[in-house]
DRENDODREN-714447 format. One line per 4 residues: number of its first residue (from 1); for each residue x, y, z of N, C-alpha, C. Coordinates in steps of 0.2 Angstrom, whole numbers, plus 5000, padded with zeros to 4 digits. Example, Ala and Ser with C-alpha at 12.3 -4.5 7.8 and 13.67 -1.06 7.14 Angstrom:
BEGIN
1	5066:4972:5039:5062:4978:5039:5066:4984:5039 | 5064:4989:5035:5068:4995:5036:5064:5000:5039
// end
This chain:
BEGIN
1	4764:4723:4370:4768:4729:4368:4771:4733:4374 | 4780:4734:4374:4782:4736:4379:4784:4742:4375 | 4782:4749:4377:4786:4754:4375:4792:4756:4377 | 4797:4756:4375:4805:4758:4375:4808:4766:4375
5	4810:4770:4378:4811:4777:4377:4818:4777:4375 | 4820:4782:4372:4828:4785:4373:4826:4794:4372 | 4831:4796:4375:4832:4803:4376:4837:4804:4377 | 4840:4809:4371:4847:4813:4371:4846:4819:4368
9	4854:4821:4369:4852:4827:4369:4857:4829:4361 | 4855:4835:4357:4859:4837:4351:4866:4840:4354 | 4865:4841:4359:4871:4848:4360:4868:4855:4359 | 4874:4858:4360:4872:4865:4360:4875:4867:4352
13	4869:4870:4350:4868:4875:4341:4871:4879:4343 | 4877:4882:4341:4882:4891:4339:4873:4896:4338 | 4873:4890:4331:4866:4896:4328:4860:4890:4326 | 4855:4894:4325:4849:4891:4324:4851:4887:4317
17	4846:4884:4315:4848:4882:4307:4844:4874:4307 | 4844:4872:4299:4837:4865:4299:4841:4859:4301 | 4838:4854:4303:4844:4848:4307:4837:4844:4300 | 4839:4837:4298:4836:4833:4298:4835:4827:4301
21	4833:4822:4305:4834:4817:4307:4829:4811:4303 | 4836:4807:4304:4833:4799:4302:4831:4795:4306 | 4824:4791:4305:4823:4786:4311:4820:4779:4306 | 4824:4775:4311:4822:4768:4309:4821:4763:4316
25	4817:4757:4313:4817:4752:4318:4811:4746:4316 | 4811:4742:4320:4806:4736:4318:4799:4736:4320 | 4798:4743:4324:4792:4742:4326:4789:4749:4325 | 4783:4751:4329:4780:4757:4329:4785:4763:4333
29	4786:4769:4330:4790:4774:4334:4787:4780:4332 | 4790:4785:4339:4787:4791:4337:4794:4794:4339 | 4793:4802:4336:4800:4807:4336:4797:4813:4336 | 4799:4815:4343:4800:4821:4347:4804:4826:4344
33	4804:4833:4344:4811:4837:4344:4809:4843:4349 | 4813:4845:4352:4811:4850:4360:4801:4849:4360 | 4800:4844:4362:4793:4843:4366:4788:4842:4358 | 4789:4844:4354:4785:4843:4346:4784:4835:4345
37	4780:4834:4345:4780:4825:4338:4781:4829:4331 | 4788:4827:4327:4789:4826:4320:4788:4823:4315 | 4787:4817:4319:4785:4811:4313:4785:4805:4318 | 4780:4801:4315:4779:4795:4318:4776:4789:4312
41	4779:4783:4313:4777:4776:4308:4773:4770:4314 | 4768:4770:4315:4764:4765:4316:4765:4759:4315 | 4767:4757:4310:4770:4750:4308:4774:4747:4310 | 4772:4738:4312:4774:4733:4312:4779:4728:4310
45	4785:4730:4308:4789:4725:4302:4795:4724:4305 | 4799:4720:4302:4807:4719:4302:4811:4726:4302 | 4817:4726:4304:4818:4732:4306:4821:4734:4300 | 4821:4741:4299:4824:4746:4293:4827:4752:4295
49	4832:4754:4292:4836:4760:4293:4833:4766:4290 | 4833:4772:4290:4827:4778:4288:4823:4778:4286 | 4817:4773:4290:4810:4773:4289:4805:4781:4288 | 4809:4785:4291:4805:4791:4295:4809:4795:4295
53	4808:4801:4290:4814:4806:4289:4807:4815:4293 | 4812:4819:4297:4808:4825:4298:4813:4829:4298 | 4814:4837:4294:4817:4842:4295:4812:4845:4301 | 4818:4846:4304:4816:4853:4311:4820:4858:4311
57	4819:4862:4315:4823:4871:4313:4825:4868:4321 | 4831:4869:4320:4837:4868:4327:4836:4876:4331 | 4836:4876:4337:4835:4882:4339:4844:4884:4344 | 4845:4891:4342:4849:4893:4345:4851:4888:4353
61	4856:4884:4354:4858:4882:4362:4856:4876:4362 | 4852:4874:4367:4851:4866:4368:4846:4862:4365 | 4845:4855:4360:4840:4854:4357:4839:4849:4360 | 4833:4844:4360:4831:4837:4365:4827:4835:4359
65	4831:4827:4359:4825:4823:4354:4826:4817:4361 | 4817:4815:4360:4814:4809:4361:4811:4805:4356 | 4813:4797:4356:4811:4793:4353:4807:4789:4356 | 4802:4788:4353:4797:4782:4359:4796:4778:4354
69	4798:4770:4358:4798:4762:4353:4795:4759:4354 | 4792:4755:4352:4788:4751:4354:4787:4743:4349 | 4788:4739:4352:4790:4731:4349:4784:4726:4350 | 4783:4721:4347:4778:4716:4349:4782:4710:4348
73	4787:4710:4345:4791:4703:4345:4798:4706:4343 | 4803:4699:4345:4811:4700:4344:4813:4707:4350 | 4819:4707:4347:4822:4712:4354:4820:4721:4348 | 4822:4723:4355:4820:4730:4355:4827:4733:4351
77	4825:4738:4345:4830:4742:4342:4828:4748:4337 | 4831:4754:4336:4830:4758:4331:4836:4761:4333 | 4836:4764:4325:4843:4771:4322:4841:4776:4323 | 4844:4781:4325:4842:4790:4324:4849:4790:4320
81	4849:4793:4316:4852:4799:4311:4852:4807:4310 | 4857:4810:4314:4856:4816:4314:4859:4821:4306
// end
C-alpha cells in the first residue's frame, strides 16, 4: 500500500459560512479541513463518487483541505466535491 496526498487550497472566504465536501475513491481515504480529520472510509473497493460526505464551518480568509489515498491495486484515483 502506497499512500498518495493531494493538497489545495479552497481560496479565500469573503465570510465564514458551512462548505460541504464530497470524497470518493477506490481505496482507503482520509479528509483533512485546516489540519482537523473530517471524515475518513477505510475500505477497499472499486472506485465510487461521494463515498464520504463532511460539512465544515469555512473560516473567514484561507481554507486547506488535505486528502490522503491510499491504493493496494489499479492506479491511484479520487473526487473531492466542494
Amino acid at each position: 500500500m502506497t499512500p498518495q496526498y493531494l493538497r489545495l487550497a479552497l481560496g479565500v472566504l469573503e465570510q465564514a459560512g458551512p462548505i460541504t465536501l464530497w470524497l470518493g475513491g477506490g481505496g482507503a481515504n482520509k479528509l483533512y479541513f485546516n489540519g482537523e480529520e473530517v471524515a475518513h472510509d477505510a475500505a477497499y473497493r472499486g472506485f465510487g463518487y461521494d463515498r464520504t460526505v463532511a460539512l465544515v464551518s469555512g473560516q473567514k480568509g484561507p481554507n486547506r483541505v488535505l486528502v490522503k489515498s491510499c491504493t493496494t491495486s489499479g492506479s491511484f484515483s479520487f473526487a473531492l466535491r466542494v
